[in-house]
C-alpha positions in Angstrom: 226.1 85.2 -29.5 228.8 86.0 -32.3 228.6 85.0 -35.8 231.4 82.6 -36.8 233.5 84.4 -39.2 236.9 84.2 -40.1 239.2 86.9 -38.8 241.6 89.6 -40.8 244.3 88.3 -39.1 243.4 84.7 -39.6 243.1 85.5 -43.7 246.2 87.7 -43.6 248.3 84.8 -41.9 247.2 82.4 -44.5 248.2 84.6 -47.0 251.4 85.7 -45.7 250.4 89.0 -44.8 247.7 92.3 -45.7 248.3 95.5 -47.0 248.3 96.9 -50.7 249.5 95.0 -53.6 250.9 96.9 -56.5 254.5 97.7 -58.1 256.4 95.8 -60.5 254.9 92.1 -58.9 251.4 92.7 -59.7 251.1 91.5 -62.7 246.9 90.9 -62.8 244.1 92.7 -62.5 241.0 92.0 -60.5 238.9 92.9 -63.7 241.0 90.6 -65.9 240.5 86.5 -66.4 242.6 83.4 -66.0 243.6 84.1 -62.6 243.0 82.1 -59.4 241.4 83.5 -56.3 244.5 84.8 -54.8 245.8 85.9 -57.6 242.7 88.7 -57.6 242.8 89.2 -54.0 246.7 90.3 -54.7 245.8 92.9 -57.9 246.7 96.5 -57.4 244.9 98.3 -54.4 244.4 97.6 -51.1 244.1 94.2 -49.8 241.8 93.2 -46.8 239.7 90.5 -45.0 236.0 90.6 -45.3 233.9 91.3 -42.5 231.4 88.3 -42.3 227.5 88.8 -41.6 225.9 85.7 -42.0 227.4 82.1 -41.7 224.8 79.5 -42.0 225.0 77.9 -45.5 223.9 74.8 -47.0 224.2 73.4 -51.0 222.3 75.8 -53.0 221.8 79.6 -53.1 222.9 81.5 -50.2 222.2 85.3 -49.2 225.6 86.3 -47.9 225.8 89.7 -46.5 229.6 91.3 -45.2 230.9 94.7 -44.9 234.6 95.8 -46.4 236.7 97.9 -43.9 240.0 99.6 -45.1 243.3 99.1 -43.0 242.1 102.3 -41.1 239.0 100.8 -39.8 236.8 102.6 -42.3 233.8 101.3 -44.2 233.7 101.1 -47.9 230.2 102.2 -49.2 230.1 102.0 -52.6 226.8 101.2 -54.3 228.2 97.6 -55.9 231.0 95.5 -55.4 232.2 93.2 -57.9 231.9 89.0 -56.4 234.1 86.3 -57.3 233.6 82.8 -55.7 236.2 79.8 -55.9 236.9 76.4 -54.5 240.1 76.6 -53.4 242.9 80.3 -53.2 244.6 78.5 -56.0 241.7 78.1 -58.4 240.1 80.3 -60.6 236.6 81.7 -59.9 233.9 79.9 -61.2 231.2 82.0 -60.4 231.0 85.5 -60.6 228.3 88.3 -59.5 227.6 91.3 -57.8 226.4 92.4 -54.2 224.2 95.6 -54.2 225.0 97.8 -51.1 221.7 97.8 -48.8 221.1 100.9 -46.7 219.4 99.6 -43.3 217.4 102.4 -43.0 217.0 102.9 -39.4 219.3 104.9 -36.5 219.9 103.2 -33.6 220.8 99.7 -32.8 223.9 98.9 -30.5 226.4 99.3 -33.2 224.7 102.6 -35.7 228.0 103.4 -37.0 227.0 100.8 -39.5 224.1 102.2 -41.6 225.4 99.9 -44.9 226.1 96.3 -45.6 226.6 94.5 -49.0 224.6 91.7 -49.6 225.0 89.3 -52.8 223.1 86.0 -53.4 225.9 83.3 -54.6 225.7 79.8 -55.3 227.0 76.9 -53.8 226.6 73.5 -55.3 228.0 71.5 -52.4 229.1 71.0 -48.7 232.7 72.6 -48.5 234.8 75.5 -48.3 234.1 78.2 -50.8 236.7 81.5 -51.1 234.8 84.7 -51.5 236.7 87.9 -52.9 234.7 91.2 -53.3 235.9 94.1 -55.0 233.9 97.4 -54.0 233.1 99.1 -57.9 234.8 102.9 -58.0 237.0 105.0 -55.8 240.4 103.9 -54.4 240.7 99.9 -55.3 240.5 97.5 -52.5 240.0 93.8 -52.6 238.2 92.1 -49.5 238.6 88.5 -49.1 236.8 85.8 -47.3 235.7 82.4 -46.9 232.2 80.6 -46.6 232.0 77.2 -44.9 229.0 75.4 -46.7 227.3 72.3 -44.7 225.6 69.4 -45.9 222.9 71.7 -44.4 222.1 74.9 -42.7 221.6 74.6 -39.2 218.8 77.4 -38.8 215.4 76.4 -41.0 216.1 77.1 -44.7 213.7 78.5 -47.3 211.2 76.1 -48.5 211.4 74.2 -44.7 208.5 74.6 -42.9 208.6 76.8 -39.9 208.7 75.5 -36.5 205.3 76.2 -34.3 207.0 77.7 -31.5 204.8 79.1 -28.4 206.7 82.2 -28.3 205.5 84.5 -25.6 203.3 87.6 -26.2 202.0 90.2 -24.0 198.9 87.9 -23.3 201.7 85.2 -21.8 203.4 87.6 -19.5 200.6 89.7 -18.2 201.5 92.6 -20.4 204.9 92.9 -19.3 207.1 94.2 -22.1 210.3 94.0 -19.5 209.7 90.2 -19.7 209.4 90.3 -24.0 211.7 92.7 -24.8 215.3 94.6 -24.2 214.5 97.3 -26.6 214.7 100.8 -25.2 211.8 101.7 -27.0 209.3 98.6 -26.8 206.7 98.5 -29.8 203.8 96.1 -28.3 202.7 95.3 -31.7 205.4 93.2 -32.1 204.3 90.8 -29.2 200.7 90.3 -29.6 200.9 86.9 -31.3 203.3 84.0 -31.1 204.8 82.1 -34.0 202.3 78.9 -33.2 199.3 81.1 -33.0 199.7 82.8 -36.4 200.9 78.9 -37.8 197.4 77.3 -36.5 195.8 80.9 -38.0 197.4 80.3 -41.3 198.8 84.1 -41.4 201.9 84.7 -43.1 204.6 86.3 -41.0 207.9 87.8 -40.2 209.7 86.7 -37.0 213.1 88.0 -35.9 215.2 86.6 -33.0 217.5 89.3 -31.7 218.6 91.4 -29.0 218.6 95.0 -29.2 220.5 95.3 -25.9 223.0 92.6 -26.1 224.1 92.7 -30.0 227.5 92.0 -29.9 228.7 92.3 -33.3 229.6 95.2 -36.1 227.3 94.0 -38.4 224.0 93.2 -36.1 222.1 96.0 -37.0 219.0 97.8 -35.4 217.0 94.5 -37.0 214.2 95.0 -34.5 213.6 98.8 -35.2 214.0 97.6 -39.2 211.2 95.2 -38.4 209.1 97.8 -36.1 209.3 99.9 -39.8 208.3 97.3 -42.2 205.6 96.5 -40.1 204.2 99.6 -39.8 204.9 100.0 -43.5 202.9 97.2 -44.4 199.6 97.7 -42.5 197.1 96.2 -44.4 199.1 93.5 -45.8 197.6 90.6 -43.6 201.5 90.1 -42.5 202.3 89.8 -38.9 205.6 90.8 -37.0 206.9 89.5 -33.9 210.2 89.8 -32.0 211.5 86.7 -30.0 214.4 87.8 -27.7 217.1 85.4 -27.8 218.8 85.0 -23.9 216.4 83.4 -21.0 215.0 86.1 -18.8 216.6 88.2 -21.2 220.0 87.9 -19.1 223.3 86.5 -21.5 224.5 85.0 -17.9 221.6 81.9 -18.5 222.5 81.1 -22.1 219.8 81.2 -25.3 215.5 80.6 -24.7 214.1 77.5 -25.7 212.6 79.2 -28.4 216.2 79.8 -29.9 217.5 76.0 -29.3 213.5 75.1 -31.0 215.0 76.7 -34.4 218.2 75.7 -33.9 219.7 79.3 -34.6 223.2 79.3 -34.3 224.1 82.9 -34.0 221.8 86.2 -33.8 220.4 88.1 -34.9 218.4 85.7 -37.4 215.0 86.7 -39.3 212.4 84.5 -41.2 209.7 85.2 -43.7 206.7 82.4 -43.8 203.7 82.1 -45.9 200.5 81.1 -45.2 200.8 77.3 -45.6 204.0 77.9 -43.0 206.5 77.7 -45.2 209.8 79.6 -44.5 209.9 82.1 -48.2 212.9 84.3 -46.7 215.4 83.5 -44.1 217.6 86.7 -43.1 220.6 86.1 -40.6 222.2 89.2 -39.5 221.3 92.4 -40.4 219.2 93.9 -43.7 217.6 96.6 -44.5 214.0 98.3 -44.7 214.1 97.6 -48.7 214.9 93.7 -47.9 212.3 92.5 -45.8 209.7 94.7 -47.4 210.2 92.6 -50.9 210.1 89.6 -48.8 207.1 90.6 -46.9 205.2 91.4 -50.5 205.8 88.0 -51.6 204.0 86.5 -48.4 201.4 89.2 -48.1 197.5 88.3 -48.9 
């Protein structure tokens, strides 16, 4: 499964092409005010297409999470990136923050050139499309641009839903079989000792990730289960429990998503939810995120 995001070349077409702006026409700066969107996009430096992560939004605040990546397919890893957030290219920002760079904190995963994704928490006040432009703080300039399409509402359970009681299988359900639970080369049976409904009916808070470590298909996936496999071992003692749902029936991409997937109505992978005691969803993480993420999400939910 692959995250809908919008392309380089889809932005750059819409915009009449990518590259650096600079020279006599740029007349604005990405710092400055009173400019629209594009107008910041087209400032001095480099200008490129954000690398989307996550994708389900709905009215309210969103954790968005991308990568930049130069015109020679390298990362930019710079501690913050200034965020802009408009209605329309035309328009003028009318939000503003910043995303904090999150190291994963894990080697591995189907794609470990990628150790590093921002992550900002913006806000959207209603169903539409929003234009995103981040500007990575220090170094060589270089503005990334992107879009969010915002629903009427997210298709994956949001935070403050409550979670779906979901017999999701565990080692007990397949005989001890980790083959059948899991595609991780290095299978953690912790993580498969109790299913979503079990610790719902136990009132237990706890983290549960859908992903596949074998089949992740895209840049910004992430080793999420091994990040899980650390916070959990991180967190002993917390009363928290972790579990890994693989997302393909019998594990094979040729059958299409589990029942548990269509049950929470994920729409891509990988996808990761934080739920308190009462069931209540407290953190929802789609794509990848790092050790330092879930573990203040997991101390928020933790007896």
């Amino acid at each position: 499964m692959r995250p809908a995001a919008a392309s380089t070349a889809l932005v750059c077409v819409l915009l009449a092409g990518c590259g650096s702006s600079g020279g006599q026409d740029a007349k604005t700066s990405a710092t400055g005010t009173g400019s629209s969107i594009e107008q910041l996009w087209r400032a001095p430096g480099e200008d490129v297409a954000i690398v989307p992560g996550t994708s389900d939004y709905a009215p309210g605040r969103n954790r968005v999470s991308f990568l930049v990546v130069d015109s020679e397919s390298r990362l930019v890893a710079r501690p913050t990136a200034r965020v802009w957030l408009a209605r329309d290219l035309k328009a003028k920002p009318f939000a503003r923050t910043t995303a904090r760079l999150e190291r994963i904190g894990v080697t591995g995963g189907a794609q470990a050139d990628v150790q590093t994704i921002y992550v900002a928490e913006v806000d959207t006040p209603t169903p539409g499309k929003y234009w995103l432009l981040a500007e990575p703080v220090g170094g060589r300039k270089i503005q990334a641009l992107g879009n969010l399409v915002v629903g009427k509402r997210s298709a994956a359970p949001s935070v403050g839903a409550r979670a779906i009681s979901s017999d999701t299988p565990t080692l007990a359900s397949t005989g001890g079989d980790l083959e059948k639970l899991t595609t991780a080369r290095r299978p953690q049976p912790a993580l498969y000792r109790t299913s979503v409904a079990h610790a719902l009916e136990a009132g237990e808070p706890f983290v549960v990730s859908f992903a596949t470590p074998l089949y992740c298909q895209t840049r910004t996936c992430g080793p999420v289960v091994d990040v899980l496999d650390a916070v959990r071992k991180r967190s002993s003692g917390s009363g928290v429990r972790f579990i890994h749902v693989e997302i393909y029936e019998g594990n094979d991409p040729a059958n299409g998503v589990n029942r548990w997937v269509d049950e929470w109505k994920l729409p891509t992978e990988p996808f990761t939810f934080v739920v308190d005691g009462k069931g209540v969803v407290r953190a929802k993480l789609e794509g990848a995120f790092s050790i330092g993420e879930l573990e203040r999400a997991v101390r928020r939910v933790a007896s």
